[in-house]
VOBA-1610 file (N, C-alpha, C; in pm, whole numbers, padded with zeros to 5 digits, always signed):
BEGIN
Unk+13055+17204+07797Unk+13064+17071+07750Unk+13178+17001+07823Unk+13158+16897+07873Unk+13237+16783+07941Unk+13302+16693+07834Unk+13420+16680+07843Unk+13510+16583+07742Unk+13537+16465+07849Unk+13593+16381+07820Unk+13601+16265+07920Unk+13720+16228+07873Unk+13864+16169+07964Unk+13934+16135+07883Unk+13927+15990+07833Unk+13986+15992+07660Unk+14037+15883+07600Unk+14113+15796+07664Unk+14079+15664+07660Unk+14183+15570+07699Unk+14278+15538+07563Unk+14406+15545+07541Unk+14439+15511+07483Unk+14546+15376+07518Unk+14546+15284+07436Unk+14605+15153+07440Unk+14759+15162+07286Unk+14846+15089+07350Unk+14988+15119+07298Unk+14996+15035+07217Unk+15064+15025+07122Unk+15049+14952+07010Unk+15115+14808+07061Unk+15194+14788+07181Unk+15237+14693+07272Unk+15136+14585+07318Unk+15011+14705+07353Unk+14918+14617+07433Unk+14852+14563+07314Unk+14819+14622+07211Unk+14726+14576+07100Unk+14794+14458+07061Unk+14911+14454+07014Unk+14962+14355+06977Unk+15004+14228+07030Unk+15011+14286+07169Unk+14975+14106+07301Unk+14838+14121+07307Unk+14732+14141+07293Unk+14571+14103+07280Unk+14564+14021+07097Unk+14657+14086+07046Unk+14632+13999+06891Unk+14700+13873+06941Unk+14791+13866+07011Unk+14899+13758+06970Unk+14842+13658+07073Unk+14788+13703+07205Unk+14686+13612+07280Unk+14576+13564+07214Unk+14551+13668+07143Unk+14375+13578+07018Unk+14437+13487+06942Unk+14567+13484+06905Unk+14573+13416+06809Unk+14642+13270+06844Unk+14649+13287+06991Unk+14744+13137+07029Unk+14624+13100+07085Unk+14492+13140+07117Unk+14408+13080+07180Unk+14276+13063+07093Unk+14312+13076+06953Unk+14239+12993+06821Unk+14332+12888+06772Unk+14454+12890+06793Unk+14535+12817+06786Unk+14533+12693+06865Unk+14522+12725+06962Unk+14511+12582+07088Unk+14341+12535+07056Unk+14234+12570+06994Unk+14106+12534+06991Unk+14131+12492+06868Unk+14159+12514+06801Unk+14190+12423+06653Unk+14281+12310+06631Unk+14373+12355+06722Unk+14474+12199+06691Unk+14431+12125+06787Unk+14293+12109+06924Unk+14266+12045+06982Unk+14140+11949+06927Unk+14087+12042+06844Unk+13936+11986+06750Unk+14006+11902+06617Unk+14159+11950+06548Unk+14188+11860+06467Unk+14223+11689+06506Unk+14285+11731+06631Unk+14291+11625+06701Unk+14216+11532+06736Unk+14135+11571+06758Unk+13988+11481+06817Unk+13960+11472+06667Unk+13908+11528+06571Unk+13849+11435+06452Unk+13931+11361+06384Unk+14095+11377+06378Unk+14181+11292+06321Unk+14158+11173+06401Unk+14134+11149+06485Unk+14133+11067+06576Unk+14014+11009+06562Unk+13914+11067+06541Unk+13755+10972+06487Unk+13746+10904+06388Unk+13836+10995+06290Unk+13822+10964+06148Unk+13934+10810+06141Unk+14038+10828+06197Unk+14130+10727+06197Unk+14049+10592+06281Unk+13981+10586+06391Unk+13908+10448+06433Unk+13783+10407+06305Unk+13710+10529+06246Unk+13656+10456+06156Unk+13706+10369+06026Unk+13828+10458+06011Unk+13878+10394+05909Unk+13975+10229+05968Unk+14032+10253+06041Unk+14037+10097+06131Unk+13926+10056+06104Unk+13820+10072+06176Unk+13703+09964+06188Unk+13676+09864+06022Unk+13676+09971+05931Unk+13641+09935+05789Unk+13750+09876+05778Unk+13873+09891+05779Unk+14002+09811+05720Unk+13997+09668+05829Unk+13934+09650+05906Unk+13907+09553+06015Unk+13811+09458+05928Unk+13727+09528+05899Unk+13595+09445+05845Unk+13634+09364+05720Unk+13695+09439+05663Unk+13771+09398+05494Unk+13909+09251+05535Unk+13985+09303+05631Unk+13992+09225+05694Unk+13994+09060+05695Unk+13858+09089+05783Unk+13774+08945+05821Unk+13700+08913+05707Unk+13670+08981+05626Unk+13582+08945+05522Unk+13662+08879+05404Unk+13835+08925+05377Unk+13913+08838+05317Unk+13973+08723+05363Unk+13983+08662+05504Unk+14014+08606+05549Unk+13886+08518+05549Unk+13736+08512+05614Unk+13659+08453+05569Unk+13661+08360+05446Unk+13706+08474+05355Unk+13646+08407+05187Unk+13761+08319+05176Unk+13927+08335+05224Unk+14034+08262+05207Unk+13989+08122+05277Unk+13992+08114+05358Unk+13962+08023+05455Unk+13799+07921+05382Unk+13713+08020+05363Unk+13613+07924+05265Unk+13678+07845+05123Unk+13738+07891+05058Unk+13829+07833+04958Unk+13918+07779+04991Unk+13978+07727+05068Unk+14083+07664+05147Unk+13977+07496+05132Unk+13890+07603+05233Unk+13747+07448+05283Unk+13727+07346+05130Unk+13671+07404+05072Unk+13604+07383+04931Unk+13696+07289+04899Unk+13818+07365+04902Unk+13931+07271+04775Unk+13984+07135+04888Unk+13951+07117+04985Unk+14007+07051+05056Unk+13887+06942+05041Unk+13777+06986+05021Unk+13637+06869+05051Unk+13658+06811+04902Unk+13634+06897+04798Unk+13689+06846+04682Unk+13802+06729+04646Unk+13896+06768+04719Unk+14019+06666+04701Unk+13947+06557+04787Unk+13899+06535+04913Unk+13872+06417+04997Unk+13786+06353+04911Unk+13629+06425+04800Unk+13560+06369+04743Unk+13605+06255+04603Unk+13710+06344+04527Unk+13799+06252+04427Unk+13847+06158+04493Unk+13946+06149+04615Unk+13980+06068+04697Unk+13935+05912+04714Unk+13823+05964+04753Unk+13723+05851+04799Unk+13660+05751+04655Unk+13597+05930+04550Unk+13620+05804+04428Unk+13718+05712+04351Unk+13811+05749+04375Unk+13906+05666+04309Unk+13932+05555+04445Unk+13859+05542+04534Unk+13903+05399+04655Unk+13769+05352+04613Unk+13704+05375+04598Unk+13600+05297+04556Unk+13569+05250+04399Unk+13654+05325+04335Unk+13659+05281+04158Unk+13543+05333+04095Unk+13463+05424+04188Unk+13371+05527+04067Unk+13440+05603+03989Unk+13366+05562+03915Unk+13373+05651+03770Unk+13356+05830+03787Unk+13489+05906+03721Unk+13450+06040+03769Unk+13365+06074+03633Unk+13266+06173+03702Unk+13159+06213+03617Unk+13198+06265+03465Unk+13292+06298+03501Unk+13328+06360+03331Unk+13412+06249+03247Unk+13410+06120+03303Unk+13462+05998+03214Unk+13319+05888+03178Unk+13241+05951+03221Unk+13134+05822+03140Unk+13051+05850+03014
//
């Protein structure tokens, strides 16, 4: 019977093959957190963008309103109509 020899590996080498696995799940994970922090953060911009314009819209429409309002009293009282809730 033929024996072959064992390779044996030192608890040195085992432990730089762990410590290489483990900086090179390390660098693939904090590169993928990166990239989705980073997706997740433009979507959430985009939405805080939209909200945004959509409060500024509605400010700006109420701005309008109360301003046409005042020109409309305006005008009635230069002309001496009667406002609707006095006749």
């Amino acid at each position: 019977m033929t024996t072959y020899p064992v390779e044996r590996t030192s608890f040195r080498d085992t432990a730089r093959q762990t410590a290489k696995g483990i900086a090179v799940r390390a660098g693939v994970l904090s590169v993928v957190t990166l990239i989705s922090g980073a997706f997740l953060f433009s979507l959430a911009a985009k939405a805080a963008s939209g909200l945004v314009k959509l409060l500024a819209g509605t400010i700006i429409l109420a701005i309008g309103a109360g301003v046409v309002t005042w020109e409309v009293k305006k005008v009635q009282r230069r002309f001496g109509r009667p406002h609707p809730t006095n006749l």
